[in-house]
C-alpha positions as CSV (number, residue, x, y, z in Angstrom):
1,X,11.5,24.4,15.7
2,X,11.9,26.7,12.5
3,X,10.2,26.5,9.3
4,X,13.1,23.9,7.8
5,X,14.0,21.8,11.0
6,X,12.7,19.9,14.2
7,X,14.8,19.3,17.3
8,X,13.4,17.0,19.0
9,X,13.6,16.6,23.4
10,X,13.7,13.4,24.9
11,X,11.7,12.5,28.4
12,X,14.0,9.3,28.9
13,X,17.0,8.0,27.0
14,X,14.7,6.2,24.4
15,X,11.3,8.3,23.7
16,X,10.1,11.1,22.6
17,X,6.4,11.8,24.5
18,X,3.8,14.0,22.4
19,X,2.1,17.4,23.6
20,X,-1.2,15.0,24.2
21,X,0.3,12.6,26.7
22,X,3.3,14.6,28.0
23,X,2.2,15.1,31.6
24,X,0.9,10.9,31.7
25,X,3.7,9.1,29.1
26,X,1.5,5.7,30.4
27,X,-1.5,7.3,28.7
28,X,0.5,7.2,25.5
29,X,0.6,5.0,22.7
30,X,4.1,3.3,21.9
31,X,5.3,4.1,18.2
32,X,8.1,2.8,16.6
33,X,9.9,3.7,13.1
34,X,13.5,2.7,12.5
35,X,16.9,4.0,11.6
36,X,19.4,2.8,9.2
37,X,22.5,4.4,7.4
38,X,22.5,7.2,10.0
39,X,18.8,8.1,9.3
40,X,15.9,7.8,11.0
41,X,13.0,7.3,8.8
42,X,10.7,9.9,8.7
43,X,10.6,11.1,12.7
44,X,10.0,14.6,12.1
45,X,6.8,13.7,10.2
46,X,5.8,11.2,12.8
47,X,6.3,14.1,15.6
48,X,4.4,16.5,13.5
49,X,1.4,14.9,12.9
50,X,1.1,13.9,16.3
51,X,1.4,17.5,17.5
52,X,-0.5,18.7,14.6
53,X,-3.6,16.1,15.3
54,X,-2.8,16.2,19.3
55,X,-2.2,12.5,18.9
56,X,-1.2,10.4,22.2
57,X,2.1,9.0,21.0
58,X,5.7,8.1,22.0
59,X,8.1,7.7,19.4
60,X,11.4,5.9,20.0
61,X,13.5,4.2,16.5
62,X,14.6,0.9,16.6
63,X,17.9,-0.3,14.9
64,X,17.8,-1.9,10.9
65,X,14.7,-1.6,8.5
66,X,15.1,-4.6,7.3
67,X,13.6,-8.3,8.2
68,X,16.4,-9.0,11.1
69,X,16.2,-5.3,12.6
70,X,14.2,-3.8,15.5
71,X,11.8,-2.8,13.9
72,X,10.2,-6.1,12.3
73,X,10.8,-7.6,15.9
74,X,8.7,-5.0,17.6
75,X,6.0,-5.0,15.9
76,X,5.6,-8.3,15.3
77,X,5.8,-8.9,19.4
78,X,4.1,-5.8,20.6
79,X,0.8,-4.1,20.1
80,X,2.5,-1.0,18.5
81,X,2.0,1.3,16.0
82,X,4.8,1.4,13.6
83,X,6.6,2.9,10.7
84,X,6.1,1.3,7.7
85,X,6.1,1.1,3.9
86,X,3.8,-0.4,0.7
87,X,4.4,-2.6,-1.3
88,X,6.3,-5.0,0.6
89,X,5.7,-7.9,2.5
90,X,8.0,-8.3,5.3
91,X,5.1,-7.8,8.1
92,X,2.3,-8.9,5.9
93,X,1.1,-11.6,7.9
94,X,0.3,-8.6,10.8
95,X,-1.8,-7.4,8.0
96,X,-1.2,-3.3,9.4
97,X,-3.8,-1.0,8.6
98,X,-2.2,2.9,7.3
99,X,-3.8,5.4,9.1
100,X,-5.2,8.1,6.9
101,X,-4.5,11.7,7.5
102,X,-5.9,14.8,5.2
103,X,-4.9,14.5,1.5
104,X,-1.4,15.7,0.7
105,X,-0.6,19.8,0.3
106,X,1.8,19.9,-1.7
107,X,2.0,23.8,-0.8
108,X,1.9,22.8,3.0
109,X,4.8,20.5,2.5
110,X,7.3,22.7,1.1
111,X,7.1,25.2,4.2
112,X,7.7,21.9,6.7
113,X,4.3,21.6,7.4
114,X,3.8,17.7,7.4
115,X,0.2,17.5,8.8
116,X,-1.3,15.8,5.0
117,X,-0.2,12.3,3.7
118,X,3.1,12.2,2.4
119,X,2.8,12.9,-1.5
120,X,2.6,9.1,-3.4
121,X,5.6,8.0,-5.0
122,X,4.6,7.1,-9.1
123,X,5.9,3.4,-10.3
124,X,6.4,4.4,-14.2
125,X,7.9,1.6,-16.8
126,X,10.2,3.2,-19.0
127,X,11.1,2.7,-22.7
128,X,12.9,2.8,-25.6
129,X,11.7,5.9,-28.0
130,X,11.6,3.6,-31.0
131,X,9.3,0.9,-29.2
132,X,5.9,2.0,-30.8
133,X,7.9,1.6,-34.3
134,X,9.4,-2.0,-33.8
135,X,7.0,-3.7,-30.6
136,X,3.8,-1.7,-30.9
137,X,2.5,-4.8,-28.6
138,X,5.1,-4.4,-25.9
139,X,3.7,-0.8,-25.4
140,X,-0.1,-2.0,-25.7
141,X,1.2,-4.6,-23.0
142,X,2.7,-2.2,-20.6
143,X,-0.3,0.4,-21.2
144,X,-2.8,-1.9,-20.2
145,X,-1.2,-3.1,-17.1
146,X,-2.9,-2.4,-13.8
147,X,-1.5,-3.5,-10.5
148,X,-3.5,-2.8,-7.1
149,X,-1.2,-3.0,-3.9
150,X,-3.4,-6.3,-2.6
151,X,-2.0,-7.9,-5.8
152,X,1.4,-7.1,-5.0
153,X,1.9,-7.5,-1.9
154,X,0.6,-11.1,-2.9
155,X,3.1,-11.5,-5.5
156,X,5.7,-10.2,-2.8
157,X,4.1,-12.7,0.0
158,X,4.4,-15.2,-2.4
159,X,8.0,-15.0,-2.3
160,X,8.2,-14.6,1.1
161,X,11.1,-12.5,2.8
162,X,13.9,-15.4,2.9
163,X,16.7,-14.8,0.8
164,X,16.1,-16.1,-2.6
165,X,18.3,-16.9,-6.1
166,X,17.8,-15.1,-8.9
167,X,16.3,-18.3,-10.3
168,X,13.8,-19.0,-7.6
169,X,13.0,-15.2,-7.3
170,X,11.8,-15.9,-11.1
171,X,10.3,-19.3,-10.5
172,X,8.0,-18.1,-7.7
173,X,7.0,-14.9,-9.5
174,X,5.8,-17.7,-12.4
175,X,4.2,-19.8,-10.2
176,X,2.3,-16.4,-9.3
177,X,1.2,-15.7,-12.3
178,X,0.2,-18.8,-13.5
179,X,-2.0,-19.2,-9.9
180,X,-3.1,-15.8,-10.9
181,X,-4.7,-15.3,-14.0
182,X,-7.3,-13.5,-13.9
183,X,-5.1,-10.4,-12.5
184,X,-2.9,-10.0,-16.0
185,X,-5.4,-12.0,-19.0
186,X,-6.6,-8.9,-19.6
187,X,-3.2,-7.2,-20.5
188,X,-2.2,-9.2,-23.2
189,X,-2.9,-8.1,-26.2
190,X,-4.6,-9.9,-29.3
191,X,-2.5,-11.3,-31.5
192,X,-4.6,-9.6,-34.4
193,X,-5.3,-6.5,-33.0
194,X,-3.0,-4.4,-35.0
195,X,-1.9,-0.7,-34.2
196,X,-1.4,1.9,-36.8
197,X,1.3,1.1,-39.0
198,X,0.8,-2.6,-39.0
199,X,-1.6,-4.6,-40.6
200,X,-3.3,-8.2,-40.3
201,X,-0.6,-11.2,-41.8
202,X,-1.2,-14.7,-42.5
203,X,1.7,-16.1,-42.5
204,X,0.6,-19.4,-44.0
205,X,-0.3,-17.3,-47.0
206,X,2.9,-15.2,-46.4
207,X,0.6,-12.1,-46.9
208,X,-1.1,-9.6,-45.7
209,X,-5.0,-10.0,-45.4
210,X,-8.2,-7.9,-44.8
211,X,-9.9,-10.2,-42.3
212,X,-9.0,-11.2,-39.3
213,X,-10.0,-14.6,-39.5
214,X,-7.3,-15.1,-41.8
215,X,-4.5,-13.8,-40.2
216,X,-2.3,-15.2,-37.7
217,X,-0.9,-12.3,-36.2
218,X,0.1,-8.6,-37.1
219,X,3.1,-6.9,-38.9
220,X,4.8,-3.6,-40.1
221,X,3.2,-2.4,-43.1
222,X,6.2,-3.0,-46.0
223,X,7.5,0.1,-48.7
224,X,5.0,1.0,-50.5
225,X,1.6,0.2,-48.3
226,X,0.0,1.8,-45.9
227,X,-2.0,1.3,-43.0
228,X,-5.8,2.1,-42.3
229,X,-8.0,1.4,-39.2
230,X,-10.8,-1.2,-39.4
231,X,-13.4,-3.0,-37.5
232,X,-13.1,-7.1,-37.3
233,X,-15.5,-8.5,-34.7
234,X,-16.3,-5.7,-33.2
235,X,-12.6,-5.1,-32.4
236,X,-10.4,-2.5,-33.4
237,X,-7.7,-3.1,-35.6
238,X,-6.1,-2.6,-38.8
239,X,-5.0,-3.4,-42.9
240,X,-2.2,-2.7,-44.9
241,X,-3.7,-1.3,-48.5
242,X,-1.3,-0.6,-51.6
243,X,-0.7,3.1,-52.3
244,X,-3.0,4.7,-54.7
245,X,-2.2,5.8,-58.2
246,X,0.4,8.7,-58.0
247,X,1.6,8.2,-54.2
248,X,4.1,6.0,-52.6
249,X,5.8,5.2,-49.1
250,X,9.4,4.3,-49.3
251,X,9.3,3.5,-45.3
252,X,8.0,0.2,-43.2
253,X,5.3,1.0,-40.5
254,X,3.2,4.5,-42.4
255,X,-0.3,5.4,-41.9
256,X,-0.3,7.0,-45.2
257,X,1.6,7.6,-48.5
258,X,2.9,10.3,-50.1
259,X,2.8,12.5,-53.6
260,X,4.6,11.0,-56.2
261,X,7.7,13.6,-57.5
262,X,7.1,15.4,-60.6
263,X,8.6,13.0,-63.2
């Protein structure tokens, strides 16, 4: 091996015996990942950090990642360690343990030095530029989200691994939620708690008020109004106030007005 590649020698036709348990392959322990489109996922880390941590393993690759490949079959008929990936929940009901290696070097990594965990891979919700202008909730919403991985591999095992319609897809992901409350209450934000640039609307006055009891829900500050932060039951939120004498706004949504011109 080099610093960039791994070439890997085969005792039999089918597995590939560690440093640890290469003079007694019975000794050890059968591990399995899997190869689709021509690749076979993630070997070379496998083999390292059973050479690096003198680990008793045999590697082999099964055929297909997927529910009706090898590698599903394996491990759900043999006592095996295996390859495997989060969230997801096409072995779930094994209910596999990761096994945990030193935290990730990034530094380590880029010489080929996969000893560490593999680095995370973020899960980011992505938006339009303009959302805090026109659905200041939306954003509030997908802020305060926080999934755990037991929460979605439930979701996921909810669903099960059969193939599904884009219909049931959503009407089991409902059902989810709805048997899962608890897990998302907490996300969705108050219908009065408005964010700068809004204020607190009635809209059986058709107005904007000071008090949230008298408000329905929230709404862009119009032309010539501003908005300013208050307290309503402890809660954060927020007014819409006229512009003073000798300053204007000439835009929906501002936190503050400006200078009237000379004139």
């Amino acid at each position: 091996a080099d610093s960039t590649s791994v070439r890997l020698r085969c005792m039999d036709s089918n597995w590939w015996f560690a440093p640890a348990c290469r003079s007694n392959p019975q000794e050890c322990i059968p591990t399995v990942t899997c190869s689709s489109w021509g690749y076979v996922w993630y070997v070379e880390e496998i083999v390292w950090k059973a050479t690096a941590w003198n680990m008793p393993l045999a590697v082999a690759a099964g055929a297909g990642c997927g529910t009706d490949g090898d590698l599903a079959e394996i491990a759900r008929r043999y006592n095996v360690l295996f390859y495997f990936w989060a969230p997801d929940a096409m072995l779930s009901e094994l209910e596999p343990v990761a096994l945990i290696f030193p935290k990730h070097e990034r530094r380590a990594w880029q010489a080929a030095d996969f000893s560490t965990t593999r680095d995370s891979t973020p899960l980011m919700a992505l938006m339009n530029q303009d959302v805090n202008l026109w659905a200041p909730q939306v954003r509030m919403f997908v802020n305060q989200m926080k999934w755990d991985m037991d929460d979605i591999n439930s979701l996921l095992a909810s669903l099960g691994t059969a193939a599904l319609s884009w219909n049931q897809t959503l009407a089991g992901a409902c059902q989810w939620l709805k048997d899962n409350r608890d897990v998302w209450q907490d996300w969705i934000p108050h219908a009065t708690t408005c964010l700068a640039g809004q204020g607190l609307y009635s809209a059986v006055e058709d107005r904007f008020v000071n008090h949230r009891a008298n408000a329905a829900t929230c709404r862009a500050c119009s032309p010539g109004w501003h908005s300013e932060s208050v307290m309503g039951d402890d809660i954060a939120t927020a007014i819409c106030v006229p512009c003073e004498a000798g300053r204007s706004q000439a835009s929906h949504g501002s936190v503050s007005c400006d200078p009237c011109l000379p004139g």
